[in-house]
C-alpha positions as CSV (number, residue, x, y, z in Angstrom):
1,X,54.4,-51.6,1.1
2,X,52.9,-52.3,-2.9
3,X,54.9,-51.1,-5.9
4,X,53.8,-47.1,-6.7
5,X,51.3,-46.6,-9.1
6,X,52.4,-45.2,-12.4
7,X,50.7,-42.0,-11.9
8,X,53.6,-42.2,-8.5
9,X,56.3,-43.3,-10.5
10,X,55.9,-40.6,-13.6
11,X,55.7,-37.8,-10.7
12,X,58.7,-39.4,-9.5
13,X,60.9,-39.7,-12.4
14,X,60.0,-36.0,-12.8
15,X,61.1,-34.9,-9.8
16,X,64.1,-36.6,-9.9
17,X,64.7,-35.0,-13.4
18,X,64.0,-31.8,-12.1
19,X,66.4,-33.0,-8.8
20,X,69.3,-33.5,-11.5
21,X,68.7,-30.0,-13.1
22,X,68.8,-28.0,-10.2
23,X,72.1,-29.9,-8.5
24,X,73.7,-29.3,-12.8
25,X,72.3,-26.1,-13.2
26,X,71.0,-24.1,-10.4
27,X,67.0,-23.6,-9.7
28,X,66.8,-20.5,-11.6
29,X,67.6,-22.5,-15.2
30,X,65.1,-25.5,-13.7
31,X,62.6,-24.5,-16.8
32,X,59.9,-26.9,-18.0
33,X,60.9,-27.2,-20.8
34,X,64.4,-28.4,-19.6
35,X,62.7,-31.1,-16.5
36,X,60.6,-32.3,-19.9
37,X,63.8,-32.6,-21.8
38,X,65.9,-34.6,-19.0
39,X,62.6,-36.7,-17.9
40,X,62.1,-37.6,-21.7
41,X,58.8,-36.2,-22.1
42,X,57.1,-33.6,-23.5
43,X,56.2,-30.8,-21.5
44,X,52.7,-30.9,-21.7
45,X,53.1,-34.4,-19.6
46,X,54.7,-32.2,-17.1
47,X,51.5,-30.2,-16.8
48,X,49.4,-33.4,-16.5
49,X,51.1,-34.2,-13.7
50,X,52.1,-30.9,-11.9
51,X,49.8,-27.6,-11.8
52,X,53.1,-26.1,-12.3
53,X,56.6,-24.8,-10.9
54,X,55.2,-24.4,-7.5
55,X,53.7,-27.5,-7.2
56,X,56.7,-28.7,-8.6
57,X,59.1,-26.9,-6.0
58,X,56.6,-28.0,-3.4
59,X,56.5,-31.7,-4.2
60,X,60.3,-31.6,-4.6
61,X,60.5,-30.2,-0.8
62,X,57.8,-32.7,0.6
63,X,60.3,-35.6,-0.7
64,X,62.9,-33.9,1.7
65,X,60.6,-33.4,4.3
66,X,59.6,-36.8,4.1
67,X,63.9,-38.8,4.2
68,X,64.1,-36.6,7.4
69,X,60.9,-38.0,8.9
70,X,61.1,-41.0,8.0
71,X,65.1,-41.4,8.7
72,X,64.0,-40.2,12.4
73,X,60.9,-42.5,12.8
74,X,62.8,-45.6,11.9
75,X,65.7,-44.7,14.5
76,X,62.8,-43.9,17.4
77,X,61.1,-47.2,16.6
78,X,64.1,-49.4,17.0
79,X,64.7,-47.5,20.3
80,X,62.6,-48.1,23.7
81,X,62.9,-44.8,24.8
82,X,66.1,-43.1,23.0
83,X,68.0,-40.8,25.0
84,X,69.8,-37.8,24.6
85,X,72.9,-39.8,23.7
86,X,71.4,-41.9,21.6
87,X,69.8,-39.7,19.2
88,X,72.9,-37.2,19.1
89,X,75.0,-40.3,18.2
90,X,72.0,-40.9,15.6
91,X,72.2,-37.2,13.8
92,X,75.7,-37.0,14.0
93,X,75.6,-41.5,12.0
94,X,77.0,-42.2,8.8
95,X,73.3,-43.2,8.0
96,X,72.0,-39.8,9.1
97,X,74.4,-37.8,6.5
98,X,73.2,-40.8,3.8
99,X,70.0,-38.7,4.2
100,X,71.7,-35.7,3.4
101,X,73.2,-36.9,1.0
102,X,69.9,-37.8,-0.9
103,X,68.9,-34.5,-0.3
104,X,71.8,-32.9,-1.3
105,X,69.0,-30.5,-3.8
106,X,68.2,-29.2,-0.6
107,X,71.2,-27.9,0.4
108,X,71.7,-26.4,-3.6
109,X,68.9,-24.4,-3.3
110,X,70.1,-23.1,-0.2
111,X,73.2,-22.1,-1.6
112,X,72.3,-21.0,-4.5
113,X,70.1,-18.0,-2.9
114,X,68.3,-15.3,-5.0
115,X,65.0,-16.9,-4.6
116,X,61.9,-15.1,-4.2
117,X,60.2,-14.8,-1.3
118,X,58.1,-17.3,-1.7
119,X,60.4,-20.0,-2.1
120,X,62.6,-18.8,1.0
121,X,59.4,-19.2,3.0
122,X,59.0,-22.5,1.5
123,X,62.6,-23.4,2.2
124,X,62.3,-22.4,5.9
125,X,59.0,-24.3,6.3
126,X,61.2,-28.0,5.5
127,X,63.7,-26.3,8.4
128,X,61.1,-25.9,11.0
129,X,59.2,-28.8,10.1
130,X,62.6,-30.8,10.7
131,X,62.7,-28.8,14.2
132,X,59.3,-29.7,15.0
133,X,60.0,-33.7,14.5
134,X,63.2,-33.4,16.8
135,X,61.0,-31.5,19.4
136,X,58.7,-33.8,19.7
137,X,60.8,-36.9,19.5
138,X,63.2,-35.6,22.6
139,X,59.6,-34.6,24.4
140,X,58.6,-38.3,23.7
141,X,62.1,-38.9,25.5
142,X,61.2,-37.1,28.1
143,X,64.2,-35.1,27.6
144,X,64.3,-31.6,29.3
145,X,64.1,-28.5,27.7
146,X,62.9,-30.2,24.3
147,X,62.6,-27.2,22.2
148,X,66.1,-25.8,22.8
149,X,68.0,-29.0,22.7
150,X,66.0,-29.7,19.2
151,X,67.1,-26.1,17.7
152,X,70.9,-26.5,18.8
153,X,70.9,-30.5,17.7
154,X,69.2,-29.4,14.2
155,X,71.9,-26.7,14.0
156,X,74.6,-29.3,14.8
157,X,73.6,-31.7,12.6
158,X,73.1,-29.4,9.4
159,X,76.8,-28.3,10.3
160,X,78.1,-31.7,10.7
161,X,76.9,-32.5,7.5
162,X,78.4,-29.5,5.8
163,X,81.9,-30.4,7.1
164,X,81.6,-33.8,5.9
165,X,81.1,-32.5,2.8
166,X,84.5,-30.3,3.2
167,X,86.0,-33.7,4.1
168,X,85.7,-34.2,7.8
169,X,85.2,-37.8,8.4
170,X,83.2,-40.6,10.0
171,X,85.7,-40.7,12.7
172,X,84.9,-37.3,14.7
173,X,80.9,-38.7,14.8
174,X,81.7,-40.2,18.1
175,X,82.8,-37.3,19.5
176,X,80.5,-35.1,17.9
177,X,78.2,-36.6,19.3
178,X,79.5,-36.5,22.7
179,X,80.2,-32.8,22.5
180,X,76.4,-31.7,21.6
181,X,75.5,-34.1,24.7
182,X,77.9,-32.4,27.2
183,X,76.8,-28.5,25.1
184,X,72.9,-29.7,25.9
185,X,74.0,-30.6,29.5
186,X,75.3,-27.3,29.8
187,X,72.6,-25.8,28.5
188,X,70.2,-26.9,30.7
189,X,72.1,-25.7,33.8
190,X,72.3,-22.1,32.3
C-alpha cells in the first residue's frame, strides 16, 4: 500500500481533529470553527475538503465502518475456514477491543444521544453494516443459522467491550468466548 496523498492525509488530520473534539466535548460543540481550531487551519480549508458537517459526520463513520471490516477481513484471511469458535474467540481478542478502542468516537456519540434523526439513522447504518459483515463471514463458514448467530455475536461483542471498559479484563475472553459458542449452540436447537 503507497503513502496517502495529501489531499488523504489533510482529510485525515481533520477527522481526527474533529475525532478529538467530540471524545473532549461531545458532538453537539463539534463546530467548524472549533475542528479548524484543533486541526490548525482555517475553516475555510475545512470547506475545501468537506461539503460540510454531514460529510463530515459521514466520513468520520466510514473510518469506523472501515477498522471493523478490515479487523474482520484480516482474521478470515489468516483462517481456512474459521469456525464458530474461532471467530467468537476472535470478537471476544484483546486485538478485537484494540478496534474499539480506536473507535472509541463511536461509542461517544452513542452515549451522548440527542441527535437528530438523521444522525441516529446514520449511527444505526455502521451497526447493521457491522451485522451484515458477521452474516456473511459465518455464511462463508458455513455456519448455521448465520443471521441470528451474527445479531447475538454483534450484541456480545459490543457488550464485552463495554465491560472492558468498566474494567473487566483479558482473562474472562476465553470464556466469553466459550459461552456465546455454547448460547449459539443453544440457539440453534430452539
Amino acid at each position: 500500500m503507497g503513502r496517502p496523498s495529501k489531499t488523504e492525509e489533510k482529510r485525515n488530520h481533520i477527522l481526527n481533529a474533529f475525532e478529538r473534539i467530540i471524545l473532549r466535548d461531545g458532538y453537539a460543540k463539534a463546530s467548524q470553527r472549533k475542528i479548524a481550531e484543533e486541526a490548525n487551519v482555517n475553516q475555510p480549508m475545512i470547506h475545501h475538503y468537506f461539503s460540510g458537517s454531514e460529510e463530515l459526520l459521514d466520513a468520520l463513520l466510514q473510518r469506523v465502518t472501515e477498522r471493523y471490516r478490515e479487523a474482520l477481513s484480516n482474521f478470515i484471511s489468516t483462517q481456512q475456514k474459521p469456525s464458530l469458535e474461532e471467530l467468537m474467540g476472535f470478537v471476544c481478542s484483546e486485538k478485537f477491543h484494540e478496534i474499539s478502542l480506536q473507535n472509541s468516537v463511536f461509542f461517544a456519540l452513542i452515549s451522548q444521544g440527542g441527535h437528530s434523526e438523521n444522525v441516529f439513522k446514520k449511527m444505526s447504518d455502521v451497526y447493521h453494516e457491522f451485522l451484515d459483515t458477521i452474516t456473511s463471514q459465518l455464511e462463508q463458514a458455513g455456519i448455521q443459522n448465520p443471521d441470528r448467530i451474527a445479531y447475538m455475536t454483534m450484541c456480545f461483542a459490543i457488550g464485552h467491550d463495554w465491560a472492558k471498559k468498566l474494567g473487566f479484563g483479558e482473562s474472562r475472553n476465553k470464556s466469553m468466548a466459550q459461552n456465546l459458542v455454547n448460547l449459539s449452540t443453544m440457539s440453534l436447537t430452539q
